[in-house]
C-alpha positions as CSV (number, residue, x, y, z in Angstrom):
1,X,24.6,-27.4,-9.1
2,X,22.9,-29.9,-6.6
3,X,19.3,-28.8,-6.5
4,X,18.9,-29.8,-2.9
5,X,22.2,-28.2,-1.7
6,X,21.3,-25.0,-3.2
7,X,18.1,-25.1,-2.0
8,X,19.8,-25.2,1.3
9,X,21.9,-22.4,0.8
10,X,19.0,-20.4,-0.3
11,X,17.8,-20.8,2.7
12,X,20.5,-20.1,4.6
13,X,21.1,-16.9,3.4
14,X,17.4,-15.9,4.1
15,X,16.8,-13.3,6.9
16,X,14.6,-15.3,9.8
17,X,11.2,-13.6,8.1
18,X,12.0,-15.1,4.8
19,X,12.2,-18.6,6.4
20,X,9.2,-17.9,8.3
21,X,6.9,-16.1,5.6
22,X,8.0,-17.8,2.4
23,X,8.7,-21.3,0.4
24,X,10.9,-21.9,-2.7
25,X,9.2,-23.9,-5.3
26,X,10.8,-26.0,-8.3
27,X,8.8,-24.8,-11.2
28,X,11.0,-25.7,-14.3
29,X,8.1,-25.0,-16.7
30,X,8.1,-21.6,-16.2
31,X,9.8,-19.1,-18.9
32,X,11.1,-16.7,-15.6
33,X,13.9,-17.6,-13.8
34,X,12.6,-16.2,-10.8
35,X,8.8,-15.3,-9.9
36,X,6.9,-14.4,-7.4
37,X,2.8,-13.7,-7.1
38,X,1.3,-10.9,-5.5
39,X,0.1,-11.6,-1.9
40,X,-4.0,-11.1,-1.5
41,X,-4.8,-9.7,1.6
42,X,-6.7,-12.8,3.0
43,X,-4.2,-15.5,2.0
44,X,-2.5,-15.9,5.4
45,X,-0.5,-19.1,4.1
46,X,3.2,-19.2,3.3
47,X,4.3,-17.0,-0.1
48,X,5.8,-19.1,-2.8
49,X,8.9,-17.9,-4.6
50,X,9.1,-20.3,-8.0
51,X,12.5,-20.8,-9.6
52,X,13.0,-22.4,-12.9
53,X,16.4,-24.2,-11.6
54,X,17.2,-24.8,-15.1
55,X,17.8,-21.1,-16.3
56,X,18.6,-20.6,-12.8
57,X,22.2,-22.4,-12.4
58,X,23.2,-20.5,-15.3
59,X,23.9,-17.3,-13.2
60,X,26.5,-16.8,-10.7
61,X,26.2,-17.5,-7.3
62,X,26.3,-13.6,-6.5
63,X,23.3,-13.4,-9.0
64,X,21.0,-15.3,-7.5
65,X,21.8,-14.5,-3.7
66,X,20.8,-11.0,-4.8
67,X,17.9,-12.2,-6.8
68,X,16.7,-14.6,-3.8
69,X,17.0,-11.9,-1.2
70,X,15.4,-9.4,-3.4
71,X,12.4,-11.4,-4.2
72,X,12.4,-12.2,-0.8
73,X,12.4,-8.9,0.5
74,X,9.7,-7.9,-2.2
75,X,7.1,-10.7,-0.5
76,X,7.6,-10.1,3.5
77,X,7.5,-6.0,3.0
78,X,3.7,-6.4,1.7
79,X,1.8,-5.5,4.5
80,X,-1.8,-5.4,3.7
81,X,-2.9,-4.5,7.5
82,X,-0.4,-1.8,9.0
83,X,-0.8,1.4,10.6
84,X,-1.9,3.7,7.6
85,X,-4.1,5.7,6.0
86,X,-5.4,3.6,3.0
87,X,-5.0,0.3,5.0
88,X,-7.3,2.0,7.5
89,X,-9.4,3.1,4.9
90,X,-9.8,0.1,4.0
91,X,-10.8,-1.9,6.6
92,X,-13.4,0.8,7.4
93,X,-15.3,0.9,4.4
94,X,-15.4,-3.1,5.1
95,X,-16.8,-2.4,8.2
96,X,-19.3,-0.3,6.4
97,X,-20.1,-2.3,4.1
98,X,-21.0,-4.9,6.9
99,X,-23.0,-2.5,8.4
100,X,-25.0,-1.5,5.8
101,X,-25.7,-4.6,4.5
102,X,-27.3,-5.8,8.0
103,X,-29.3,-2.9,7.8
104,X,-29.9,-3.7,3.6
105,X,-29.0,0.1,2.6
106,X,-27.7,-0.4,-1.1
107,X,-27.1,3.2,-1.7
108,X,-24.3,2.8,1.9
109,X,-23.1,-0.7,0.2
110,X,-22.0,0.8,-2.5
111,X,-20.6,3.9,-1.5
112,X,-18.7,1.6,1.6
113,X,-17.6,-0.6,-0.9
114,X,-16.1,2.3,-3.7
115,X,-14.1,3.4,-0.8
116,X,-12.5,0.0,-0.3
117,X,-11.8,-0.4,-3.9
118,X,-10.7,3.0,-4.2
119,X,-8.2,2.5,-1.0
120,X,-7.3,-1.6,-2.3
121,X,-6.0,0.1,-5.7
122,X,-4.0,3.1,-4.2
123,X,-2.0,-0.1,-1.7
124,X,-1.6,-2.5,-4.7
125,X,-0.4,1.0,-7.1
126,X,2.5,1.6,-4.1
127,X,3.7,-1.7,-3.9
128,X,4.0,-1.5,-8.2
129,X,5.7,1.6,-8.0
130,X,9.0,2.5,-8.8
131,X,9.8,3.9,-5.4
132,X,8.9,0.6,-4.1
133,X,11.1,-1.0,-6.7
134,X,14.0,0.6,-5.8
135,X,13.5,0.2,-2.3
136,X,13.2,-3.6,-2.5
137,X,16.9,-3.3,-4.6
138,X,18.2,-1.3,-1.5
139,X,16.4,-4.1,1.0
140,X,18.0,-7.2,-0.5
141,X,21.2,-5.1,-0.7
142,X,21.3,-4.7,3.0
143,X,20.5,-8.1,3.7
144,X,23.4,-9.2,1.5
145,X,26.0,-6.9,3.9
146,X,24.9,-8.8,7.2
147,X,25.5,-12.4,4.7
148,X,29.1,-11.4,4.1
149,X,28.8,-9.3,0.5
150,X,30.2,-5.5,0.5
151,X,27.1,-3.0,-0.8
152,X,29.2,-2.5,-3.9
153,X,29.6,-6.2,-4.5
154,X,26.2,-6.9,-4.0
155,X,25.1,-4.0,-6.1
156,X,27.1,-5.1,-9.1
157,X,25.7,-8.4,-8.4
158,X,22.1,-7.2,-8.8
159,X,23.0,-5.1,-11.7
160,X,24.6,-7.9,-13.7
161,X,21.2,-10.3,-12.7
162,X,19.6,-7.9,-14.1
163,X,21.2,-7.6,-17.7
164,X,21.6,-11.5,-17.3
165,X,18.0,-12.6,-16.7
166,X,16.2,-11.0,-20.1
167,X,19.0,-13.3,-21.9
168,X,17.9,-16.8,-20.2
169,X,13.9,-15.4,-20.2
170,X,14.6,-14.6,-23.8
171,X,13.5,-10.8,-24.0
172,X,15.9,-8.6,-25.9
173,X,15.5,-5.7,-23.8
174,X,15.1,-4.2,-20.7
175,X,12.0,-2.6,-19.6
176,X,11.6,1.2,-18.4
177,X,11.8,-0.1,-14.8
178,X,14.9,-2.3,-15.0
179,X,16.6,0.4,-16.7
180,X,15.8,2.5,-13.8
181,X,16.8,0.2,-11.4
182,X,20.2,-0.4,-13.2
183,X,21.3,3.0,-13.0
184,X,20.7,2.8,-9.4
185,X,22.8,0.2,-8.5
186,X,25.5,1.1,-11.1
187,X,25.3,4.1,-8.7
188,X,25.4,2.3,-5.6
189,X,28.2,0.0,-7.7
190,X,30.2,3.1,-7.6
191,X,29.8,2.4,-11.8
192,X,28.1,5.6,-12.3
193,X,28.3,9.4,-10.5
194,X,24.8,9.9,-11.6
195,X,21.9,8.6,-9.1
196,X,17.6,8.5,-9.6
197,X,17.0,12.1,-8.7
198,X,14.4,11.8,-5.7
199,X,11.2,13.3,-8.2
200,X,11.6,10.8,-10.6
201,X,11.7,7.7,-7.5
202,X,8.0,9.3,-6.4
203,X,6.3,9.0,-9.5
C-alpha cells in the first residue's frame, strides 16, 4: 500500500464536508489505528483524523473505507452552535457571565457560569453516548451506499473493523460499546434477526 495513493483515495471517498472540515494525519507512533480528538467549541481550524498507516494497511480496503467515513462522520456532526436547547443555554449563560462581570456581581458570575458548565457537560455527554455511537455507524453506512458499497456490505465491513482493530491495537476484547455496536450492524448485515431495542439506544 502506497501511502500517498491511499491517502488519495481516502480522500476521494470523503463526502465534500469531510474534505472541507477535516485532515488525515500520519501518526505511526500511535498504538490506534485510527483516532480522532474531540472538537472544543472555539477551535474553528480543520479536525485532524491520525492514522497509524502501519497497523492500518493490515485491514482490508472495505475496513478502512468504513472506518474513514465513520470517523469522518463522527467529527463534521459535532456541532457546538446549533439551534438547541443546551447550545442555547450555553451561549446565554456566556452572555451572563459577560454581563455580570462588567457590572463585578460574583454571586451572577458564578451562577452564569454553573449554567454553562452544567449545559457544556450535557452537549459533550450526547456526543459520548451510545445513541450517538450508533448513529455515526448508520452515517458512515450511508455515505458508503452513495461510494458504490450495498448497506449490507458496508455493514459487514464495519463489523469486521471492528473485531479486527482490538487485534492490531492489542486489546483482547471488546468494550461494552463496540459490542453494542456489533450487534447492530450484524443486524443491519442481515447476520442477526435481533436489533438494539430503541430503550437501550437512549441510555
Amino acid at each position: 500500500m502506497q501511502l500517498d495513493a491511499e491517502i488519495s483515495h481516502l480522500l476521494e471517498i470523503m463526502p465534500a464536508s469531510g474534505r472541507m472540515f477535516t485532515k488525515i494525519v500520519n501518526r505511526p507512533e500511535q498504538s490506534k489505528v485510527i483516532d480522532i480528538s474531540f472538537p472544543s467549541p472555539w477551535n474553528r481550524e480543520t479536525r485532524p483524523i491520525y492514522i497509524n498507516f502501519d497497523l492500518w494497511r493490515r485491514l482490508s480496503r472495505g475496513e478502512r473505507d468504513l472506518l474513514l467515513l465513520r470517523a469522518v462522520s463522527r467529527l463534521t456532526n459535532i456541532r457546538w452552535f446549533k439551534p438547541d436547547i443546551y447550545q442555547g443555554l450555553v451561549a446565554a449563560s456566556i452572555v451572563g457571565v459577560l454581563i455580570e462581570a462588567s457590572q463585578q456581581d460574583a454571586v451572577g458570575i458564578i451562577v452564569s457560569g454553573g449554567l454553562a458548565f452544567i449545559a457544556a457537560q450535557k452537549i459533550w455527554r450526547d456526543y459520548r453516548s451510545l445513541q450517538r455511537e450508533l448513529e455515526t455507524d448508520e452515517a458512515a453506512i450511508n455515505v458508503a451506499t452513495r461510494r458504490g458499497y450495498s448497506e449490507v456490505q458496508a455493514a459487514e465491513s464495519l463489523l469486521n473493523a471492528i473485531s479486527a482493530v482490538p487485534q492490531l491495537e492489542g486489546r483482547n476484547a471488546l468494550n461494552f460499546i463496540e459490542l453494542i455496536r456489533s450487534q447492530h450492524l450484524k443486524n443491519l448485515a442481515n447476520l442477526s434477526p435481533v436489533g438494539i431495542p430503541s430503550s437501550v439506544r437512549e441510555e
